[in-house]
N, CA and C atoms as an extended XYZ file, in Angstrom:
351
Properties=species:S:1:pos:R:3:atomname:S:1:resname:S:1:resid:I:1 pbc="F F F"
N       -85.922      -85.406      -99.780 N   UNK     1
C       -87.103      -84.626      -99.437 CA  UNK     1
C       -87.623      -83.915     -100.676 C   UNK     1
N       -88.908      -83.751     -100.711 N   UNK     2
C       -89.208      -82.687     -101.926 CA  UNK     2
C       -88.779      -81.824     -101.571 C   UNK     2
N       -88.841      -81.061     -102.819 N   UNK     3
C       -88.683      -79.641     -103.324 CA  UNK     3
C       -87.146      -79.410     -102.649 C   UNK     3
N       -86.348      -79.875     -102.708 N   UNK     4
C       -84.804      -79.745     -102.243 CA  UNK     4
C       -83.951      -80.176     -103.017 C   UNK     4
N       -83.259      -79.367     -103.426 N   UNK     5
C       -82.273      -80.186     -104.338 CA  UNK     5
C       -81.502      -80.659     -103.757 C   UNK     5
N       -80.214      -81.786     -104.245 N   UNK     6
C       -79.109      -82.367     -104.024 CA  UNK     6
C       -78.039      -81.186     -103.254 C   UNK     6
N       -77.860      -80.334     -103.936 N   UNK     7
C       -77.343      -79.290     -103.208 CA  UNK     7
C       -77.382      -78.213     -102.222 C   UNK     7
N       -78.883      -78.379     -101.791 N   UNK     8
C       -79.400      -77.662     -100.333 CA  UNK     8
C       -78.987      -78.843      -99.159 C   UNK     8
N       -79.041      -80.204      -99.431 N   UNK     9
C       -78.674      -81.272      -99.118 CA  UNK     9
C       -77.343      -81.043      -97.914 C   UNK     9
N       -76.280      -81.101      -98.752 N   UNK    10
C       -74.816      -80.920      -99.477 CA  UNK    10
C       -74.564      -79.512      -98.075 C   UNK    10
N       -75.426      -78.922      -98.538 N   UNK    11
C       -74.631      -77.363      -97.732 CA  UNK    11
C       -75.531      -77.406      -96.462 C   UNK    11
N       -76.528      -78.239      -95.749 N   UNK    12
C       -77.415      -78.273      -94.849 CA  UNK    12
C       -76.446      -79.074      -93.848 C   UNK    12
N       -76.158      -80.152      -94.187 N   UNK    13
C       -75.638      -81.130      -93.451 CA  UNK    13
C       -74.271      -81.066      -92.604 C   UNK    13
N       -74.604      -82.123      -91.484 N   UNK    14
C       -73.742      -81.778      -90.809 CA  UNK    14
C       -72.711      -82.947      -90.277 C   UNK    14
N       -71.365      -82.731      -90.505 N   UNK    15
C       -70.334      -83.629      -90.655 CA  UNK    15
C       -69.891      -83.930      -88.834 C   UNK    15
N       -69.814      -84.927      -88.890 N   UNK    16
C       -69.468      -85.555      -87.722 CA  UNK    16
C       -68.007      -86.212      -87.291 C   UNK    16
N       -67.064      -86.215      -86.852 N   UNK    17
C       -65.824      -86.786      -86.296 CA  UNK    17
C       -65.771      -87.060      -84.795 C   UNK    17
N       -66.700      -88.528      -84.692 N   UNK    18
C       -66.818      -88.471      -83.362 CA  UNK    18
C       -65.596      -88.962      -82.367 C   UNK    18
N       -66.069      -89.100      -81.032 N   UNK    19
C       -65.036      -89.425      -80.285 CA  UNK    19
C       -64.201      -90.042      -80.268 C   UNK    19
N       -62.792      -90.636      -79.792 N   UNK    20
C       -61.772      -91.995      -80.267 CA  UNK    20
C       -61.408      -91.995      -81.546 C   UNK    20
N       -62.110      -90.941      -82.782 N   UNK    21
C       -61.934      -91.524      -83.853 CA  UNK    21
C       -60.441      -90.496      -84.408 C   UNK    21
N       -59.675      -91.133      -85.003 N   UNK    22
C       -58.464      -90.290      -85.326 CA  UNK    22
C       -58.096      -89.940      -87.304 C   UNK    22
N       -58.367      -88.472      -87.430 N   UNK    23
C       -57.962      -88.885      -89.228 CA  UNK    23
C       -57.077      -87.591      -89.232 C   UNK    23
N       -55.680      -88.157      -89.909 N   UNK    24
C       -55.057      -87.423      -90.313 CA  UNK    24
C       -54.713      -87.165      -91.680 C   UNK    24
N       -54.757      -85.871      -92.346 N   UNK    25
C       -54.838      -85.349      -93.522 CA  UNK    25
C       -55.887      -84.010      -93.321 C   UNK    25
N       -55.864      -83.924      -94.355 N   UNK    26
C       -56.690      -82.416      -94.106 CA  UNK    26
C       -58.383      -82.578      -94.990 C   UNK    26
N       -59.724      -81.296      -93.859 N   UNK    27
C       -60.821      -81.528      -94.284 CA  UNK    27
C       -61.239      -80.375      -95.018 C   UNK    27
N       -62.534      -80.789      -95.682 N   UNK    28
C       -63.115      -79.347      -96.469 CA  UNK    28
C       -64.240      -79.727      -96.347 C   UNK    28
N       -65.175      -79.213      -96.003 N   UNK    29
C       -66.721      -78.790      -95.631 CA  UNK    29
C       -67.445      -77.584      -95.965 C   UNK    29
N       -68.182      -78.403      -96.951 N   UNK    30
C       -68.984      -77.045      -97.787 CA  UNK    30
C       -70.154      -76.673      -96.431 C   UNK    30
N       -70.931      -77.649      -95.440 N   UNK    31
C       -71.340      -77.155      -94.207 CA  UNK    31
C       -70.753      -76.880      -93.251 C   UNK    31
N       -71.495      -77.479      -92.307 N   UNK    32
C       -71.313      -77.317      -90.960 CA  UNK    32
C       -70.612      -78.282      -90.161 C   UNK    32
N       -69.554      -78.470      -89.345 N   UNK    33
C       -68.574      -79.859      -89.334 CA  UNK    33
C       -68.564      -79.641      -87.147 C   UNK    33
N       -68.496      -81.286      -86.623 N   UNK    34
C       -68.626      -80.862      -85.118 CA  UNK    34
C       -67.593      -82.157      -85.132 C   UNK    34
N       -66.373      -81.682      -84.008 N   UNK    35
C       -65.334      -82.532      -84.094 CA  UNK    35
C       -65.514      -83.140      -82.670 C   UNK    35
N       -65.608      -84.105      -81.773 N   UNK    36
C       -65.677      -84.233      -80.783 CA  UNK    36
C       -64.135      -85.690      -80.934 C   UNK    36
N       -63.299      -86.129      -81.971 N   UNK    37
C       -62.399      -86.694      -81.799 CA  UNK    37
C       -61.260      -85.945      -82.317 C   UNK    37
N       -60.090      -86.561      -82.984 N   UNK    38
C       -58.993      -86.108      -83.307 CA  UNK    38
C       -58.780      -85.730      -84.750 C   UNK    38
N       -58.427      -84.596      -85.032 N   UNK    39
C       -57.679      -83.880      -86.439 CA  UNK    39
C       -56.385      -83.941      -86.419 C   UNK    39
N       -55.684      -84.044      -86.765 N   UNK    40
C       -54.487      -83.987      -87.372 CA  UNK    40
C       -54.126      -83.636      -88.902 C   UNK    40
N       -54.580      -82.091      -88.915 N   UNK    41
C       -54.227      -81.673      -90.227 CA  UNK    41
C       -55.319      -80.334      -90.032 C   UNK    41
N       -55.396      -79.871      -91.643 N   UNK    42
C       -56.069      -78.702      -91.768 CA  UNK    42
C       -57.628      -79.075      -91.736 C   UNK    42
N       -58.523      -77.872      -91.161 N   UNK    43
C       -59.867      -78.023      -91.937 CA  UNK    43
C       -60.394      -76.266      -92.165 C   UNK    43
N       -60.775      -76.774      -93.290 N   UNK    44
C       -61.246      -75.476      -93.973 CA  UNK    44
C       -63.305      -75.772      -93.785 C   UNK    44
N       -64.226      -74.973      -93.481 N   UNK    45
C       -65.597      -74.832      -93.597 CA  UNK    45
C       -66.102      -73.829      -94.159 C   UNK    45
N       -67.527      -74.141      -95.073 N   UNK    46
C       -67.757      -72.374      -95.249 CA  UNK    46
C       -69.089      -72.656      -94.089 C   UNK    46
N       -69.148      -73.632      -93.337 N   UNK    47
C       -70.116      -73.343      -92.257 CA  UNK    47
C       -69.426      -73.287      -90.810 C   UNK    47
N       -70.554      -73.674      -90.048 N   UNK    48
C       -69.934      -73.600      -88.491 CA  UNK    48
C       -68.961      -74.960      -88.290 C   UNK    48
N       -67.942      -74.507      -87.099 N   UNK    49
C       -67.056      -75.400      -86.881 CA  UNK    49
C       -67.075      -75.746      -85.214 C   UNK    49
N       -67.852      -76.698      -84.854 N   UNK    50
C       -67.527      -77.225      -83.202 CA  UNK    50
C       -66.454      -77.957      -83.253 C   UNK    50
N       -65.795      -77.447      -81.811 N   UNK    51
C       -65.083      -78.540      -81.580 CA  UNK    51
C       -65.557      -79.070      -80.058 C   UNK    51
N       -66.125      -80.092      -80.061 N   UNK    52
C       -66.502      -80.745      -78.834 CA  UNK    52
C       -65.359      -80.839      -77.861 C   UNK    52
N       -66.211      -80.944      -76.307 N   UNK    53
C       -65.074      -81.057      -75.185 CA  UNK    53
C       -63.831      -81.908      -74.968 C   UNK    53
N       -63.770      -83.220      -76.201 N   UNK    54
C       -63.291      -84.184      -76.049 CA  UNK    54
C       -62.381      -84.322      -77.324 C   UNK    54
N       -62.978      -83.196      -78.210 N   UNK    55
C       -61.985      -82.940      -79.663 CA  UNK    55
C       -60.719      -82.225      -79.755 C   UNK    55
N       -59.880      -82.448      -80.908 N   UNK    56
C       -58.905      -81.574      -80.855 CA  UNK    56
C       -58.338      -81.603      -82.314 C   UNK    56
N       -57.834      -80.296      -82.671 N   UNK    57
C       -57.687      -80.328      -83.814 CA  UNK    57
C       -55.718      -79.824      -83.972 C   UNK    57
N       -55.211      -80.355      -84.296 N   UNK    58
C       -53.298      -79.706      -84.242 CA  UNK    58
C       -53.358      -79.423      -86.388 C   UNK    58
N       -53.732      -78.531      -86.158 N   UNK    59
C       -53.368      -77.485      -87.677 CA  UNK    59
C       -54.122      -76.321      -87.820 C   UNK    59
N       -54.672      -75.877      -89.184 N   UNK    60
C       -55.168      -74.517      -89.281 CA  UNK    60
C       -56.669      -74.485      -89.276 C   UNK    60
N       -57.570      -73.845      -88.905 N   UNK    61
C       -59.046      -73.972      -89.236 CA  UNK    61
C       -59.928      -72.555      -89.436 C   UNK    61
N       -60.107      -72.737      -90.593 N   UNK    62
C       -61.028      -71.931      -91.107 CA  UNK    62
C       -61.993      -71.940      -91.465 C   UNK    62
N       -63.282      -70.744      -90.794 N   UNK    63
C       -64.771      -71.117      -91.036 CA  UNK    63
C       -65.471      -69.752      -90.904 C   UNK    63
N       -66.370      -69.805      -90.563 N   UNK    64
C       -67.647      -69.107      -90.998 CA  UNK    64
C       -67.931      -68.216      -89.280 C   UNK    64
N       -68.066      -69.288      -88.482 N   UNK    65
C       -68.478      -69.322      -87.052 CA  UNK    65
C       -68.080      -70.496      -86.626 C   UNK    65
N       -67.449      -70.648      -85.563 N   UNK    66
C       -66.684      -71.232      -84.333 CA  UNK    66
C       -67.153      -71.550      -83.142 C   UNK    66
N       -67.474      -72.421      -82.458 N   UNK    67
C       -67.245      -72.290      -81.384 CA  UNK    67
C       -66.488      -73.746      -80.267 C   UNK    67
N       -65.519      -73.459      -79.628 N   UNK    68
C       -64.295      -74.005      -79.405 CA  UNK    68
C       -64.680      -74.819      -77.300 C   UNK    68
N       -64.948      -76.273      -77.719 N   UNK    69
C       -65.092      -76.419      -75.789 CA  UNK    69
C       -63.532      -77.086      -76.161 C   UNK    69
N       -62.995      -77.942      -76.843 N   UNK    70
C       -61.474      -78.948      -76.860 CA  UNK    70
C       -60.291      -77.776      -77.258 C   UNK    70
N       -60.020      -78.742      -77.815 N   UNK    71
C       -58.671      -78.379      -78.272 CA  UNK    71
C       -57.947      -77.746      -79.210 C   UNK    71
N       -57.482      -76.740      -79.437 N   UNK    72
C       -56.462      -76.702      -81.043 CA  UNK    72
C       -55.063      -75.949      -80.699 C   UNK    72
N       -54.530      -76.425      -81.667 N   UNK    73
C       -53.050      -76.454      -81.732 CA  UNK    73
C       -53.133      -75.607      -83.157 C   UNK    73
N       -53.139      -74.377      -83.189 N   UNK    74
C       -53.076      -74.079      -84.675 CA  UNK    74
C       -53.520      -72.458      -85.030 C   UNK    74
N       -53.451      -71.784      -86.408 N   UNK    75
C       -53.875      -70.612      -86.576 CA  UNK    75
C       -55.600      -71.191      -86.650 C   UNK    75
N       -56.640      -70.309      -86.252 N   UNK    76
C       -57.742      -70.114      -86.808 CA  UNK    76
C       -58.299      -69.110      -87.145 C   UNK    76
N       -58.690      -68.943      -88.017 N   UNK    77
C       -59.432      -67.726      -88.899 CA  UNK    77
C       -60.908      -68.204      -89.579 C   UNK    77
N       -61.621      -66.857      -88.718 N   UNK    78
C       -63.641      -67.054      -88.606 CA  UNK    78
C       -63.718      -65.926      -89.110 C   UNK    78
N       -64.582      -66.072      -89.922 N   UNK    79
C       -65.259      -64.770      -90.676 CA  UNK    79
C       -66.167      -63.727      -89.889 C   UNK    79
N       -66.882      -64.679      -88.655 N   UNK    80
C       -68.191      -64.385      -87.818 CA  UNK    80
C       -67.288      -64.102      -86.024 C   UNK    80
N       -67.993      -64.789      -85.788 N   UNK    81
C       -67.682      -65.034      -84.183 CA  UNK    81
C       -66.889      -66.355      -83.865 C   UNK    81
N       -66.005      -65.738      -82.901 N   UNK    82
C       -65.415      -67.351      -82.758 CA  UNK    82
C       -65.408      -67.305      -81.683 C   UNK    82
N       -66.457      -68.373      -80.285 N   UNK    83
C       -66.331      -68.298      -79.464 CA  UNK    83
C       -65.633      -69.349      -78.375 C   UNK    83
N       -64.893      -69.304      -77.348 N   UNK    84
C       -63.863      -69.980      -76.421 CA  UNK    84
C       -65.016      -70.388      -75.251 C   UNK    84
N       -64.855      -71.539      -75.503 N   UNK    85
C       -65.835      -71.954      -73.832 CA  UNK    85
C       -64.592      -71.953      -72.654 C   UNK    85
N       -65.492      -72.550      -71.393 N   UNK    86
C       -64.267      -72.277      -70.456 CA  UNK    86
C       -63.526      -73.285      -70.113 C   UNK    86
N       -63.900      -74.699      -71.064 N   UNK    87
C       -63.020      -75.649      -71.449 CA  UNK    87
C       -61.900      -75.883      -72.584 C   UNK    87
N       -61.918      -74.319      -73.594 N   UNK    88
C       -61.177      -74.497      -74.978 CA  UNK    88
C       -59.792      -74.640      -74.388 C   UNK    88
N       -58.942      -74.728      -74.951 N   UNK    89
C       -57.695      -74.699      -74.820 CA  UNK    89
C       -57.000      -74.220      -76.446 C   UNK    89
N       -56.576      -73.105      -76.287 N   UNK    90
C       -56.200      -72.521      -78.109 CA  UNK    90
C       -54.456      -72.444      -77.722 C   UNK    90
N       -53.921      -72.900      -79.063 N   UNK    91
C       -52.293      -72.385      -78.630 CA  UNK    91
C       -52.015      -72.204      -79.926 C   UNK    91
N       -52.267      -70.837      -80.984 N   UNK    92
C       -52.316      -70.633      -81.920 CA  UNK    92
C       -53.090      -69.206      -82.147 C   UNK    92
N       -52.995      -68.717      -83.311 N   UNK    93
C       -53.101      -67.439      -83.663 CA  UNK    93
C       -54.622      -67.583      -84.069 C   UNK    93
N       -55.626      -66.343      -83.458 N   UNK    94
C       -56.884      -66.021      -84.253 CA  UNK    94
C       -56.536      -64.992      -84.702 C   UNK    94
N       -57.619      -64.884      -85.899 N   UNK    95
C       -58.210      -63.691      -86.503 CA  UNK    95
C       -59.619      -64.355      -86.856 C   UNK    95
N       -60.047      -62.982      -86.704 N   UNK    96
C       -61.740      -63.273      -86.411 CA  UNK    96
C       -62.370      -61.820      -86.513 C   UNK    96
N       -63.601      -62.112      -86.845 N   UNK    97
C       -64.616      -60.811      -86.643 CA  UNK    97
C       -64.986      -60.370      -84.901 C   UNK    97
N       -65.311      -61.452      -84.853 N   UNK    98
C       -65.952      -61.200      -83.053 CA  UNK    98
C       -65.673      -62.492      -82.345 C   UNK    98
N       -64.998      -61.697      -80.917 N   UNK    99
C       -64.792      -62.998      -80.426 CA  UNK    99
C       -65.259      -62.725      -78.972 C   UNK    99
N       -65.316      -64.410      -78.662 N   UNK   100
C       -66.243      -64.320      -77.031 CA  UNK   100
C       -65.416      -65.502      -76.182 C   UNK   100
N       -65.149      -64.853      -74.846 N   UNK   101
C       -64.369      -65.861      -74.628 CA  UNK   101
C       -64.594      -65.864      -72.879 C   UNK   101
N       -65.315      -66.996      -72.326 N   UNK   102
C       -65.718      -67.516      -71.100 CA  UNK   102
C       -64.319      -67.940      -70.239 C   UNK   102
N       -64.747      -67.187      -68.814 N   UNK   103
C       -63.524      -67.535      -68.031 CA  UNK   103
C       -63.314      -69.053      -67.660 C   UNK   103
N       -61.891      -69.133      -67.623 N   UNK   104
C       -61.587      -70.581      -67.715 CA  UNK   104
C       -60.762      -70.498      -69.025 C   UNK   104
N       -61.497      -70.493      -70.138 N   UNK   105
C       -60.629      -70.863      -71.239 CA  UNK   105
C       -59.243      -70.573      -70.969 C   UNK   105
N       -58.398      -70.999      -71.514 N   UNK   106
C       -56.745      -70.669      -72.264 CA  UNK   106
C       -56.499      -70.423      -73.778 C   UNK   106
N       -55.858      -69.440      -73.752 N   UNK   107
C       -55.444      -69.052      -74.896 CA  UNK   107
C       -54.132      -68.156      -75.047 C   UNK   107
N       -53.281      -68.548      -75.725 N   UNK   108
C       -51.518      -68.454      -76.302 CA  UNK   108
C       -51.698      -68.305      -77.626 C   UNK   108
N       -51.555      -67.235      -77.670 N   UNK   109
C       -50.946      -66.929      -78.949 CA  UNK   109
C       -51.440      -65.312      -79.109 C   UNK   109
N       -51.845      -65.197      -80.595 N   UNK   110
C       -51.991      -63.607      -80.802 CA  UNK   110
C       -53.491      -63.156      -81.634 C   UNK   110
N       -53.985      -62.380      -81.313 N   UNK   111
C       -55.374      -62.435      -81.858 CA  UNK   111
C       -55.601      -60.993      -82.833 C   UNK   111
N       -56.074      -60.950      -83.708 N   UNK   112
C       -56.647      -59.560      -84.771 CA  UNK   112
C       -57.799      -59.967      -85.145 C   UNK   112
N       -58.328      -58.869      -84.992 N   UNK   113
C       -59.957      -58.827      -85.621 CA  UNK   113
C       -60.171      -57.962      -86.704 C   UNK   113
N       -60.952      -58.520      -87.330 N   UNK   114
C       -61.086      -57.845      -88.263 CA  UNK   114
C       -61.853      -56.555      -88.521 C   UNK   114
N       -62.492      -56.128      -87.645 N   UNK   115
C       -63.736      -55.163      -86.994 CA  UNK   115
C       -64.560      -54.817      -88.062 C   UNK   115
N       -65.086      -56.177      -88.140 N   UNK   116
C       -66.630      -55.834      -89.012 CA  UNK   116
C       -68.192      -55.792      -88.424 C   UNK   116
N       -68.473      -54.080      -87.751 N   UNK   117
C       -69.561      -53.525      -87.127 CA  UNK   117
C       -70.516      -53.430      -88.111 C   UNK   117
């Protein structure tokens, strides 16, 4: 596109791991990343992190803003909001700025915020 550099590009875009699909090792995303298949390993974002109803992630994930309908098995730590639909399923430690969490969800483990008003 004009007037855009390579690197508005780069940090705009948005990473996809769709359904059925399985990668294990660990991710890094300078954007925004939406998982609707399988992780097996770490992912680090400095953007938003979905995890679709059908995704799941078993390691650590760290991002910006969150918001969780599948699965994780793991610590996560959000700078912003990390929110639990009433399909998430978490069995792992948050820390987070703000969190929102719709009845239904599950969640095990232990949570700290960071309380940034």
């Amino acid at each position: 596109m004009m007037g855009r550099s390579q690197n508005d590009n780069d940090k705009n875009a948005i990473n996809l791991l769709g359904a059925g699909t399985v990668i294990t090792g660990d991710i890094q995303a300078e954007g925004d990343i939406r998982i609707d298949g399988t992780l097996k390993g770490n992912l680090t974002a400095k953007g938003r992190v979905v995890i679709g109803n059908t995704g799941s992630v078993n390691g650590e994930v760290k991002c910006q803003t969150s918001e969780i309908a599948g699965t994780i098995e793991g610590k996560i730590t959000v700078e912003n909001l990390l929110s639990l639909k009433s399909s998430s399923k978490l069995k792992g430690d948050i820390i987070t700025g703000k969190l929102s969490i719709e009845p239904g969800a599950a969640f095990s483990g232990s949570c700290q915020m960071n309380g940034q008003q």
